[in-house]
N, C-alpha and C positions, 0 to 999 in steps of 0.2 A: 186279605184284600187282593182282588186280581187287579192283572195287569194295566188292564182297560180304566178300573176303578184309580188306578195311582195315576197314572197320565192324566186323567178327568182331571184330580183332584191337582197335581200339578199344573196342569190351563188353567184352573179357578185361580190358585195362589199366585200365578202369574199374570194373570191378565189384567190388559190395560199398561204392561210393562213393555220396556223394550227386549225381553226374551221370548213373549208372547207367542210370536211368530213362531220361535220353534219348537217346543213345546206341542205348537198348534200343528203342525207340520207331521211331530211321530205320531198325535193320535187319529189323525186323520187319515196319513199313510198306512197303519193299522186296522185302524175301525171305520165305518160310513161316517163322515161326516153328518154331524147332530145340528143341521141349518137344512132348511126346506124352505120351496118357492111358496111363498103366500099369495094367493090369487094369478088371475090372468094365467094359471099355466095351460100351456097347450099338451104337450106332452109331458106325459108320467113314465119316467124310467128311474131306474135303481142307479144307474151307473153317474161316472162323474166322470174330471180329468183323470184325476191317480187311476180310476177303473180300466179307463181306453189307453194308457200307457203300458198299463200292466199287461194288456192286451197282447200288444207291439211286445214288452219286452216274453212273454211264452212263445211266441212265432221266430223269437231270435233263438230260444235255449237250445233247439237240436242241432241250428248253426252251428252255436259256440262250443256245444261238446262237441262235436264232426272237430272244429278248428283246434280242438284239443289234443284228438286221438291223432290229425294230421300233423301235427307241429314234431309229435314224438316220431311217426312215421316218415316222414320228410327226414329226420335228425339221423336214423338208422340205416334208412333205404342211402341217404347222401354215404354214409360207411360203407353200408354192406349192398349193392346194388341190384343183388342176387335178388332179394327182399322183393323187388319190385313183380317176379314170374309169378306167385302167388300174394295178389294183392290181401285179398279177403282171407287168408288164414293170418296174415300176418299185420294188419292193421289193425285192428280192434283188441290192442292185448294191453296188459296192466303198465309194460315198458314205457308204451308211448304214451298210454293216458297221464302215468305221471311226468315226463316231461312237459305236457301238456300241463297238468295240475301248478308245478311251477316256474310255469314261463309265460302261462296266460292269465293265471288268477290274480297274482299281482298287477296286471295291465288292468283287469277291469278295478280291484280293488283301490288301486291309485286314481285313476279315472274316475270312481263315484266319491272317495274320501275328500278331493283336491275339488272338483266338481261342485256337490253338495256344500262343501266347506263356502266356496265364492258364495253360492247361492243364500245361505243363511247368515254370511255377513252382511251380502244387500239387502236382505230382509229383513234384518234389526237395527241395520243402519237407516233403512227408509222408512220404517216401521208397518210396511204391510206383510201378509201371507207368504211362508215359502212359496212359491210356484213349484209346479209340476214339471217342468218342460224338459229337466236334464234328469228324469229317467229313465227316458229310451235315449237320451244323447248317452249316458254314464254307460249305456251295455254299447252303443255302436262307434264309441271312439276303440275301443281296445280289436273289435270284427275287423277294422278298416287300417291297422300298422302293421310292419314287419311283429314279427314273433320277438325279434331281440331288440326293440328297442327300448334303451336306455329309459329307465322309471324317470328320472329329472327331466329326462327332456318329454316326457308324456307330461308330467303335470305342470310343466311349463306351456306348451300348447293349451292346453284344458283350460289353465286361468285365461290366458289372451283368448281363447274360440269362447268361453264362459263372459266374460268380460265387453271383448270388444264385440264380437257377434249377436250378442243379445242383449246382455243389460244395458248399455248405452243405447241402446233402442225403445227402450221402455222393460224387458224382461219379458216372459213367454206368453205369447200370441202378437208380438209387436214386430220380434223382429224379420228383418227382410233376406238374410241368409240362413243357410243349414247350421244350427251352430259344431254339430259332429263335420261337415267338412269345412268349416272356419277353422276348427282343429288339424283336420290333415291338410288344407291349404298350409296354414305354420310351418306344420313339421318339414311339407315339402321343400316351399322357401326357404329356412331358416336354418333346417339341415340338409341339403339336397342330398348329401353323401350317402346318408341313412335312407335315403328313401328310392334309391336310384334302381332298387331290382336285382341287386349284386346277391352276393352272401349271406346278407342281414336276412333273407328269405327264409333260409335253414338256420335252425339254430346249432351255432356252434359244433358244425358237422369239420370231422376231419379220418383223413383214409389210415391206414391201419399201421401205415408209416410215421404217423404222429405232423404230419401236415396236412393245411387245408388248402393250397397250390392245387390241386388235381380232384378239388368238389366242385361242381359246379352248383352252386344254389340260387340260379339266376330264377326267376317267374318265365314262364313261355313266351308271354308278349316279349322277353327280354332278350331270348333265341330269336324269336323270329324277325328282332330290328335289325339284328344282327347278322340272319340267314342263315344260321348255326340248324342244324335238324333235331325235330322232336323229337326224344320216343316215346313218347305218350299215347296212348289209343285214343281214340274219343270215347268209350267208355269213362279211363278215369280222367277226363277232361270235365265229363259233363256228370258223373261223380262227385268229384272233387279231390281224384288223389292227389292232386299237383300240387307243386311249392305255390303260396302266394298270402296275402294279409290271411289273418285269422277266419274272417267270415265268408270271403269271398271264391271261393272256390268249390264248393260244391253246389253247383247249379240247380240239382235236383232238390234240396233242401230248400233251397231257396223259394223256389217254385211252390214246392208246399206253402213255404210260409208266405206267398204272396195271395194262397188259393185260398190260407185263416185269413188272412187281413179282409180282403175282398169277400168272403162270406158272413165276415162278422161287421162289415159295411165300413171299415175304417182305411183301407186302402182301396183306392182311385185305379178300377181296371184299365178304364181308359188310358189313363195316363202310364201305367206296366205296358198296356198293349203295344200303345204309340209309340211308347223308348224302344223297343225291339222290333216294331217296324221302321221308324228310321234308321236305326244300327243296321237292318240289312238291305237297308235302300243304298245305304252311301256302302257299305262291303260288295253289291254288286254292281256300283257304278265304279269302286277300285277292281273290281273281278273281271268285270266287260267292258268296261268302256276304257280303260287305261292299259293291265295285262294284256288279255289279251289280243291287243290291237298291237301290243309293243311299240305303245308309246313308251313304257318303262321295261330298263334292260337289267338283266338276272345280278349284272353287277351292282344296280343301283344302290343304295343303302334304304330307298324306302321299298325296295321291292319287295323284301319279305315278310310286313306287312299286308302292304297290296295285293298278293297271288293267294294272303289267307284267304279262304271257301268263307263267303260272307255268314254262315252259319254257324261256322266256328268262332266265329268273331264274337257271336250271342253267347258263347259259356266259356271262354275264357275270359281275363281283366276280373275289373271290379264292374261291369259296365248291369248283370243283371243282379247284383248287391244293389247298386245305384239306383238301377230302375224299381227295386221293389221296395227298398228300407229308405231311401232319400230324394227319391225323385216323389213321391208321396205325400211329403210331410204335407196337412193341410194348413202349414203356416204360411210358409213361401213358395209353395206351389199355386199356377191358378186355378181359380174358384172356376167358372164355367164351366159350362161342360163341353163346348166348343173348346173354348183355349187350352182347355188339357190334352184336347188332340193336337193342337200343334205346340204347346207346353212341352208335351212328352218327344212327341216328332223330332221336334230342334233338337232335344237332348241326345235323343240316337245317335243323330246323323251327324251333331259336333263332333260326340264322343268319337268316333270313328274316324274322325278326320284329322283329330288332336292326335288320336292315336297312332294313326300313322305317318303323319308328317314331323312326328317328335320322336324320331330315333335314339335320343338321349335319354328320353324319360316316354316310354310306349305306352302310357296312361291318359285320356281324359275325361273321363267317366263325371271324378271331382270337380274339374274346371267347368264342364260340360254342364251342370249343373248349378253350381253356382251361379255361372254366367246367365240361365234362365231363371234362379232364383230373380235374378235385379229386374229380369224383364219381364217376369211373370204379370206385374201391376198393368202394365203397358198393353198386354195379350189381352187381359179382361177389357181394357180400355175400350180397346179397339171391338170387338163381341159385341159388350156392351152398346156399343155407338151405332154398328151394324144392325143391332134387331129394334132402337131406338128408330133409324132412318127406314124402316121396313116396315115396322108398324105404322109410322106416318104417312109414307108410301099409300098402304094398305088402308088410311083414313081416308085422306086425300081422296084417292078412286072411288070410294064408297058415297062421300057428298057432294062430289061432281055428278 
């Protein structure tokens, strides 16, 4: 008997049960769903929810292995520093893939286990369908933390961003936040320590003295609040050889995978294009209208932010992980096609603003975002209301 045929025959024996739901859940996420629209259909496609998730998570995979080979790389280059004059002979080797192997597999592993786990108890405790919605959240919570953070406290976030971000809302398509940054909201609140940009960046890097006093494993936004200098090129800035979350540093990958979404029609160009034209609206009103008029002095502590080349500003952070895997979501994002331009817009131009005026914490990519999550309903309002008073406008004139 295959596979397919034992799950069948398990949804039969179960159904109508309260385990129903999951049951119903593996053989669905395995095989096509066996329920078709009867009448009134407009479109005929093969695909479903689980199909366009699945989508989202193949546009993440070359991410997460990059944030793999980088996790070991960062861990080595922070020892032996030498590492860094030949990037490409010495990043791609089996050393760092396996630090990489157990330091990030576990993050996604916990993250879908803990995840999934919430999700199938509100589904046999309510007695409908698993929902599909936490698995592109179950791969983009582990792209979006430090490399060393503590398993407990990832599946402690996961329930509460699982929990409070979605099911008390109704569960996937209901709710009004991102639920992957409901999670890193958590973490950052609840632990700031952990998530400040310090060490936790590298994992467990120490120099050849047997101390970790003289690594620095800070993320660059966390040099440059600081005023501290890079040495980073902008090759591997816009690479991704840098310290920083698992997903968010190779900008070039990213790009790719914003170029599958947007051709496979499931991510919102508009709304990518918009967050990186605001990001470098507000980078060159810190570039020219603040620098260098010197309004702000080299001592300042926001200065070294500010004097970044608003360009730069586009591939370091988490700001175009943001714009392309969470500013997107078509849950809490707006529907219009107007208000995605200024959806995305707002998003840039916060980020950037959060980002620089928060020397403590040189991120707001997250905040940035969420904050347009709430207000995305309000941007449609408003669209909405405008082509309602235009088209009557437009009446009006016509039987005059």
């Amino acid at each position: 008997m295959s596979l397919k045929e034992k799950l069948h025959n398990l949804k039969e024996k179960y159904k109508g049960t309260k385990m129903a739901p999951a049951f119903n859940a593996f053989h669905t996420f395995l095989y096509l769903p066996n329920e078709v629209t009867h009448g009134g259909t407009h479109i005929k496609a093969a695909d479903d929810l689980k199909r366009t998730m699945n989508t989202v998570i193949m546009s993440l995979i070359p991410v997460l292995i990059f944030g793999m080979f980088n996790a070991g790389y960062q861990h080595y280059a922070a020892i032996d520093s030498s590492l860094r004059a030949d990037v490409l002979a010495n990043f791609f080797t089996w050393d760092n893939l396996w630090i990489g192997i157990i330091k990030v597999l576990p993050l996604v592993i916990v993250s879908y286990a803990v995840g999934l786990g919430v999700e199938f108890i509100f589904a046999i405790i309510k007695g409908h369908e698993v929902e599909e919605g936490y698995l592109v959240t179950g791969m983009l919570v582990p792209l979006i933390v430090p490399v060393d953070t503590p398993l407990w406290m990832l599946a402690v976030a996961v329930v509460f961003g699982v929990v409070i971000g979605k099911e008390v809302f109704g569960g996937t398509g209901m709710n009004i936040l991102n639920p992957a940054l409901t999670i890193r909201a958590f973490l950052f609140f609840a632990y700031p320590t952990w998530m400040s940009g310090d060490k936790v960046w590298v994992h467990d890097a120490v120099n050849r003295a047997g101390t970790a006093d003289a690594i620095s494993g800070e993320t660059i936004l966390g040099s440059y609040a600081q005023n501290l200098p890079v040495d980073y090129s902008t090759w591997d800035k816009f690479m991704g050889f840098i310290p920083g979350s698992v997903g968010e540093t190779s900008t070039f990958l990213i790009l790719l995978g914003a170029a599958f979404l947007i051709f496979t029609k499931i991510g919102s160009w508009r709304i990518i294009l918009s967050t990186f034209i605001g990001a470098a609206v507000m980078g060159m009103i810190f570039n020219y209208g603040i620098v260098d008029t010197g309004v702000i002095s080299e001592s300042s502590k926001f200065y070294g932010l500010m004097s970044t080349d608003w360009w730069e500003h586009l591939m370091i952070g988490g700001l175009a992980f943001g714009a392309v895997y969470m500013a997107t979501d078509p849950v809490t994002a707006s529907q219009t096609n107007k208000g995605k331009w200024f959806y995305g817009f707002l998003i840039g131009f916060i980020s950037i603003m959060i980002r620089v005026f928060n020397p403590a914490y040189p991120e707001g990519v997250f905040l940035a975002i969420l904050l347009m999550n709430v207000f995305a309903p309000t941007i449609d309002h408003y669209v909405v209301q405008a082509n309602v008073k235009k088209r009557l406008k437009r009446a009006t004139v016509k039987t005059a």
